[in-house]
ZAGUDO-253044 format. One line per field, with one value per residue (C-alpha): residue number from 1; x, y, z. Coordinates in Angstrom, 1 decimal. Layout:
<recs>
num = c(NUM ...);
east = c(X ...);
north = c(Y ...);
up = c(Z ...);
</recs>
This chain:
<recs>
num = c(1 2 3 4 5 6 7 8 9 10 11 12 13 14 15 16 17 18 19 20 21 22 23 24 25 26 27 28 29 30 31 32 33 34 35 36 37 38 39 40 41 42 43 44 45 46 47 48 49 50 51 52 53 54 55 56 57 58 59 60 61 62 63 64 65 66 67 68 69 70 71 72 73 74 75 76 77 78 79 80 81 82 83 84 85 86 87 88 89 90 91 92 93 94 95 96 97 98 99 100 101 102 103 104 105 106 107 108 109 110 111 112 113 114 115 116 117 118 119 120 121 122 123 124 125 126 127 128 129 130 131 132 133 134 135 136 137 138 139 140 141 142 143 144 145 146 147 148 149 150 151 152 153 154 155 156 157 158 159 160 161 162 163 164 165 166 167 168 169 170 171 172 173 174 175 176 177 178 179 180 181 182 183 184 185 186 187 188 189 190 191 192 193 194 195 196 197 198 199 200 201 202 203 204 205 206 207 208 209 210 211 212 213 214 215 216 217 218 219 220 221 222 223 224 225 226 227 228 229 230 231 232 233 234 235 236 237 238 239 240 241 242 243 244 245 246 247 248 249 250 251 252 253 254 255 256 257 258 259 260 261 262 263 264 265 266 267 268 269 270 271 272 273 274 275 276 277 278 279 280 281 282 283 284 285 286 287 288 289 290 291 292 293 294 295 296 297 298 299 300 301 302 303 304 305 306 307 308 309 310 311 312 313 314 315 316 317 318 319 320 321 322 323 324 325 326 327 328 329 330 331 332 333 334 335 336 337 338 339 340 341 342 343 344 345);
east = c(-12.5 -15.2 -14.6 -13.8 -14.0 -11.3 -11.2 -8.2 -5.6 -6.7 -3.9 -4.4 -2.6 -0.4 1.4 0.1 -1.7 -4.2 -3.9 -6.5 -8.5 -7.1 -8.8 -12.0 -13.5 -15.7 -14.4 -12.9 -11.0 -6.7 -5.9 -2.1 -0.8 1.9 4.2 4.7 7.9 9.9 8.0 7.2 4.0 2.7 -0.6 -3.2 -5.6 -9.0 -11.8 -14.8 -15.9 -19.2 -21.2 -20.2 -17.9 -15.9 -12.9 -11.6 -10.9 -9.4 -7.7 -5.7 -5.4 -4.0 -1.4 -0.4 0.6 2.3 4.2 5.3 6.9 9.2 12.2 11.4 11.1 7.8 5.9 5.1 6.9 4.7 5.1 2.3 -1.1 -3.3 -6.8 -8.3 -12.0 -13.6 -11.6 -8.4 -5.3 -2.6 0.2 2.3 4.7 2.5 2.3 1.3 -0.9 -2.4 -2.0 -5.7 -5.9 -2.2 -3.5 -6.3 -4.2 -2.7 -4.1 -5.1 -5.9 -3.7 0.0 2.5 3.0 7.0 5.7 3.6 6.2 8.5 6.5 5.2 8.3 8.3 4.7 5.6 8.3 6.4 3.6 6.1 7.4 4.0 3.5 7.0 6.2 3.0 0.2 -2.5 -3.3 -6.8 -7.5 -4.7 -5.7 -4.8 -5.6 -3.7 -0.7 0.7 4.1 6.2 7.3 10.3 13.0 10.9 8.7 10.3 9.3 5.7 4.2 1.6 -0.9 -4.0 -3.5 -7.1 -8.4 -4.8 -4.3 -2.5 -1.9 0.6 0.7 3.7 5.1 5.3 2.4 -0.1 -3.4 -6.4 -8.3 -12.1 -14.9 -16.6 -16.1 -17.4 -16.1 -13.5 -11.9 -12.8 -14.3 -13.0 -9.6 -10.2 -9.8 -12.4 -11.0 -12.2 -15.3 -16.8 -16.3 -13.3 -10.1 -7.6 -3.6 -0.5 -1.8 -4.9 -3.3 -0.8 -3.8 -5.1 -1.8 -1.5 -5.6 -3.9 -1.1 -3.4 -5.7 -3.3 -2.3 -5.6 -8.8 -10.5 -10.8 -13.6 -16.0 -16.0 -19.5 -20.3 -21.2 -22.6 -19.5 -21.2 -21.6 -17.9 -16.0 -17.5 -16.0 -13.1 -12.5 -13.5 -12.3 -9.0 -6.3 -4.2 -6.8 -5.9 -2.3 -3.0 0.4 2.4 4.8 3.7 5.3 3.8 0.9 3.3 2.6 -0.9 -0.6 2.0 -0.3 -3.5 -1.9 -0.9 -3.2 -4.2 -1.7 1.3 3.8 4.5 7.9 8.1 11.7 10.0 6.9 9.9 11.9 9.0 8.7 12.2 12.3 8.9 11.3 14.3 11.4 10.5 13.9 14.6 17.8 17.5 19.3 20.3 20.0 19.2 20.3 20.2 17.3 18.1 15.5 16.9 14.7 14.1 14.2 13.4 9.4 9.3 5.4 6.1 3.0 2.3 6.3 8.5 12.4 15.7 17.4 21.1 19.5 19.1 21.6 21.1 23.0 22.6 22.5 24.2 20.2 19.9 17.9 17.9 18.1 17.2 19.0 18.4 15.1 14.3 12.7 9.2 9.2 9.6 8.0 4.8 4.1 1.8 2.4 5.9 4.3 3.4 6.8);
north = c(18.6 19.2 18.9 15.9 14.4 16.4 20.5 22.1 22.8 20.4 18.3 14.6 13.1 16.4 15.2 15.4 18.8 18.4 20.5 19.3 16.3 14.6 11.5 9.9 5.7 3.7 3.4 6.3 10.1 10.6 14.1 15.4 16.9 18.2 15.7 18.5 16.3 16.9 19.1 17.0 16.5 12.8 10.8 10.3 7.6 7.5 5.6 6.7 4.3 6.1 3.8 0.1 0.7 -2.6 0.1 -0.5 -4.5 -3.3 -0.1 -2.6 -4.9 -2.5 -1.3 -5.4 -5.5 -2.1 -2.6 -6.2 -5.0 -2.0 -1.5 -2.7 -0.2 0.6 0.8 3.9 4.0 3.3 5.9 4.8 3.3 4.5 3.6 6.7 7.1 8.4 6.9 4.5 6.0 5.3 7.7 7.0 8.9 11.2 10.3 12.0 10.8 7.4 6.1 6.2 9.9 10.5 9.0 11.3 14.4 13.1 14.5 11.1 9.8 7.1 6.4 5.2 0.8 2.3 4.2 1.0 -1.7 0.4 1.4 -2.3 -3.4 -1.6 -2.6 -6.3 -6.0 -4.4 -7.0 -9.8 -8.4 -8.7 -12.2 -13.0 -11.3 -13.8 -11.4 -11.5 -8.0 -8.7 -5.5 -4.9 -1.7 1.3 3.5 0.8 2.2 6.0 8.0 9.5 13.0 14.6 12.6 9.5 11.1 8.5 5.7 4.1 2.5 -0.5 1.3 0.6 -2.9 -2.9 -5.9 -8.1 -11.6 -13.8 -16.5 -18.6 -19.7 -18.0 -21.9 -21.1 -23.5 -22.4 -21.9 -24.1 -22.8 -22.6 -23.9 -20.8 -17.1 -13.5 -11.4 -9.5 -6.7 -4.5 -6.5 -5.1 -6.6 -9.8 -13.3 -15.4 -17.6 -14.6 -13.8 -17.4 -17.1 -19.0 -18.2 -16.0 -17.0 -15.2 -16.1 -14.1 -10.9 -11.0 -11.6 -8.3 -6.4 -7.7 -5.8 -2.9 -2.7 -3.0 -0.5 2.1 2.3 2.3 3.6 1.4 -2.7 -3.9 -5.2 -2.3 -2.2 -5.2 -5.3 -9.0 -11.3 -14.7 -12.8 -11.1 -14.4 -16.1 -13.0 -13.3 -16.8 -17.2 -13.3 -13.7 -11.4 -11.1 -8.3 -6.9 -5.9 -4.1 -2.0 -4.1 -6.2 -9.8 -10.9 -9.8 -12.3 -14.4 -12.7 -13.8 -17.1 -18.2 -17.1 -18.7 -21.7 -22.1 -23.1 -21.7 -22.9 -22.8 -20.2 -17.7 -17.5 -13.6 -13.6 -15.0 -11.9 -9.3 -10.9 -11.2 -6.7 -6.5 -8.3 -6.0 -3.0 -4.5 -5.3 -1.3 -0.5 1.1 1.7 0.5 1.2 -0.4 1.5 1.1 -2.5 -3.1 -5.4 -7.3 -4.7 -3.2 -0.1 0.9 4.8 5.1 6.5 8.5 8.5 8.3 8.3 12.0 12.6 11.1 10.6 10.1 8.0 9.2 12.7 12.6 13.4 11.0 11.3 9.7 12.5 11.8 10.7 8.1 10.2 10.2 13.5 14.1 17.0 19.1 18.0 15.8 12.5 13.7 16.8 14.9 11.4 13.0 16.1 16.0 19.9 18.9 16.3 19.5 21.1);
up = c(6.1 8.9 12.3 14.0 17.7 18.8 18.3 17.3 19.3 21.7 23.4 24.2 27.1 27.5 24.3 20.7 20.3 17.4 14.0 12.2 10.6 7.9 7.3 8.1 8.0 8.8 12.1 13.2 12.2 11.6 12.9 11.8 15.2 16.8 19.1 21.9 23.2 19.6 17.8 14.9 12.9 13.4 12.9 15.0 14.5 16.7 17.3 19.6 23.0 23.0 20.9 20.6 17.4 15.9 15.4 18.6 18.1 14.8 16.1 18.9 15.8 13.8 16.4 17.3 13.5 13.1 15.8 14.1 11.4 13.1 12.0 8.2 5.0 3.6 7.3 8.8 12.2 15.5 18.5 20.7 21.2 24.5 25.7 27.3 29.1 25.6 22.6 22.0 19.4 17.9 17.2 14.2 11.5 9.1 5.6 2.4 -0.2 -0.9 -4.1 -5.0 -4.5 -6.0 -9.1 -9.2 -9.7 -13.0 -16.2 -17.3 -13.5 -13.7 -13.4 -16.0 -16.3 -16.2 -12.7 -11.5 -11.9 -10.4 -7.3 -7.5 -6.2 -3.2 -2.5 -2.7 -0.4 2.2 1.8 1.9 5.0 6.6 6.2 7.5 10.3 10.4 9.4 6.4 5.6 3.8 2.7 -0.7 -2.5 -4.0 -0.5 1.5 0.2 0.7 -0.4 2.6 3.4 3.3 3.3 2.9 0.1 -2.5 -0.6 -1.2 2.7 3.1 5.8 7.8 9.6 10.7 8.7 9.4 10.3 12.0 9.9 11.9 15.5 17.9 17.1 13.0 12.7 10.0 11.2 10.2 7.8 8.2 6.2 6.0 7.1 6.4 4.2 4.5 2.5 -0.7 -3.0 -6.3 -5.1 -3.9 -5.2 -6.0 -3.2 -1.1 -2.4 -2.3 1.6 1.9 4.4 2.9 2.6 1.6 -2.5 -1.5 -0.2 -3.7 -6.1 -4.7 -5.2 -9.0 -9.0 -7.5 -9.8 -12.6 -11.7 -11.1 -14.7 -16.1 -15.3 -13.6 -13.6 -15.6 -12.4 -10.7 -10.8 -9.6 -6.1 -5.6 -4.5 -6.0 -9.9 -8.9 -8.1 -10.8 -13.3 -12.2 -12.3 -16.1 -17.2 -19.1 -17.2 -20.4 -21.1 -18.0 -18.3 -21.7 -22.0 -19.2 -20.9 -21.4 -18.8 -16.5 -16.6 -15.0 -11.1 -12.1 -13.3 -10.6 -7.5 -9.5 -9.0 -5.6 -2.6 0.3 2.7 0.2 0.5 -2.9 -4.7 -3.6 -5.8 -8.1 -8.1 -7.6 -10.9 -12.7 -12.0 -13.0 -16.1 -16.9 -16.2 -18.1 -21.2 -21.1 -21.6 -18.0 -16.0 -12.5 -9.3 -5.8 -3.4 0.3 -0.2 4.0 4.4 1.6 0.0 -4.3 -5.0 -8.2 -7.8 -11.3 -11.9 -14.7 -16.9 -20.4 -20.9 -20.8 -21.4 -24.1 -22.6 -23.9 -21.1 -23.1 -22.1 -18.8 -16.1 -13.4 -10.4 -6.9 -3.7 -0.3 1.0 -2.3 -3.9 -7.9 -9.3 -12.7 -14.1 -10.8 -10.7 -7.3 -7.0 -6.1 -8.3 -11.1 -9.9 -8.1 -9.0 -11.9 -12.9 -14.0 -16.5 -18.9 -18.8);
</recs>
């Protein structure tokens, strides 16, 4: 990674003492640095002030939403956001890898449907969870989502708030919806709805998740070529999407089908989505586990890829730590889960 804004070893505002660049958008750089105060590594997202850059309306955006959905799983934790003479931050808990680039270290560069559904669940919850707390998050994908560290590393984290929405008014009224707006988002994920123009709802921000699930297991969705929105809309609205989930159990054209039918405005059956996963896991023959069940949240712990691995379930040792961590025969969660060297032992 080349240098950034800030050098290393640099400390901004006598606090969070920079160890290197991590990341780098369209609107700004992510450093990993030191929090001086408790010695931990954090995040540090920045935008530049010294040419008129859009990333500092969605920086403070970003920050508004993060900061709306503390204390929930599956959202990094917020520390602080600061406006300085040069640049605005935001200091947050340091992730690992997003799922596009974890799915790029896998022999096959993809993940298992057995992985997918299970991680799926935890990526609807976190994206239900954002619209109860009255945000659209606009920009689903496959980057949008990373794994944590440490003791987190089993959970999977909706990030980068940038693009997000309110949707409701502070009175719980939904907002109008306009005639026409710009676009929005990455197009190889969005509706049709979104592509012809039109304001996004809850519906929207699931049809790109059910993209995002897809493309995980598979190589890549078949428009990922096309870059006009008019010709990609119309694709998507007449391509058949039981072609898509080729390996996913059936039913799983059921998340589809259910948000292709709602409007706008209307709100989606989320325990419907999340039974609609399970059954998928139940169809594939996998054991799943409660755990962390404060929140009203059931994670299925359970990732294994048999598609580069062919398990005996009556031949694994499974065994739940004091931090809810499944061990498989010794072997730890993200060992075994999301380290793509153990897939060729």
């Amino acid at each position: 990674m080349t240098e950034g804004i800030l050098p290393k070893n640099s400390v901004v505002c006598d606090r969070w003492q920079i160890e290197e660049k991590i990341g780098k958008g369209g609107f700004g750089e992510v450093y990993r640095c030191k929090d001086c105060h408790t010695n931990k590594s954090v995040a540090l997202k920045l935008v530049s002030k010294i040419t008129a850059n859009p990333g500092i309306h969605h920086l403070n955006n970003e920050a508004k939403a993060l900061r709306a959905v503390q204390g929930k799983k599956f959202f990094t934790r917020y520390y602080s956001y600061r406006r300085v003479l040069l640049f605005d931050f935001l200091v947050m808990e340091l992730l690992g890898l997003n799922l596009r680039e974890l799915k790029k270290t896998y022999p096959n560069k993809k993940f298992s449907v057995d992985a997918t559904l299970s991680m799926g669940r935890m990526m609807l919850k976190s994206v239900e969870w954002l619209h109860d707390a009255g945000y659209l998050h606009r920009d689903i994908k496959p980057s949008n989502f990373a794994i944590g560290v440490e003791e987190r590393a089993r959970r999977v984290y909706l990030i980068d708030f940038g693009l997000a929405k309110r949707y409701v008014y502070d009175s719980g009224e939904l907002c109008s919806l306009r005639n026409k707006t710009s676009f929005k988002g990455t197009s190889r994920y969005a509706s049709a709805n979104v592509l012809h123009g039109k304001d996004p709802g809850r519906r929207d921000d699931l049809i790109s998740l059910f993209y995002t699930l897809v493309e995980l297991s598979s190589p890549k969705l078949p428009w990922k070529k096309i870059s006009g929105h008019k010709e990609l809309a119309i694709m998507k609205e007449s391509y058949d999407h039981s072609t898509l989930i080729a390996g996913f159990p059936s039913t799983f054209l059921q998340f589809f089908e259910h948000l292709n039918l709602l409007d706008t405005l209307e709100k989606p059956d989320y325990g419907l989505l999340l039974s609609t996963l399970e059954t998928c896991l139940r169809e594939r023959a996998l054991n799943t586990f409660d755990v962390e069940t404060n929140d009203n949240i059931q994670e299925t712990d359970y990732l294994s890829d048999h598609s580069s691995q062919t398990i005996l379930l009556t031949g694994i040792s499974l065994v739940l730590s004091g931090n809810d961590v499944i061990l498989l025969s010794g072997i730890s969660f993200l060992e075994f889960y999301l380290t793509p060297q153990s897939h060729h032992q």
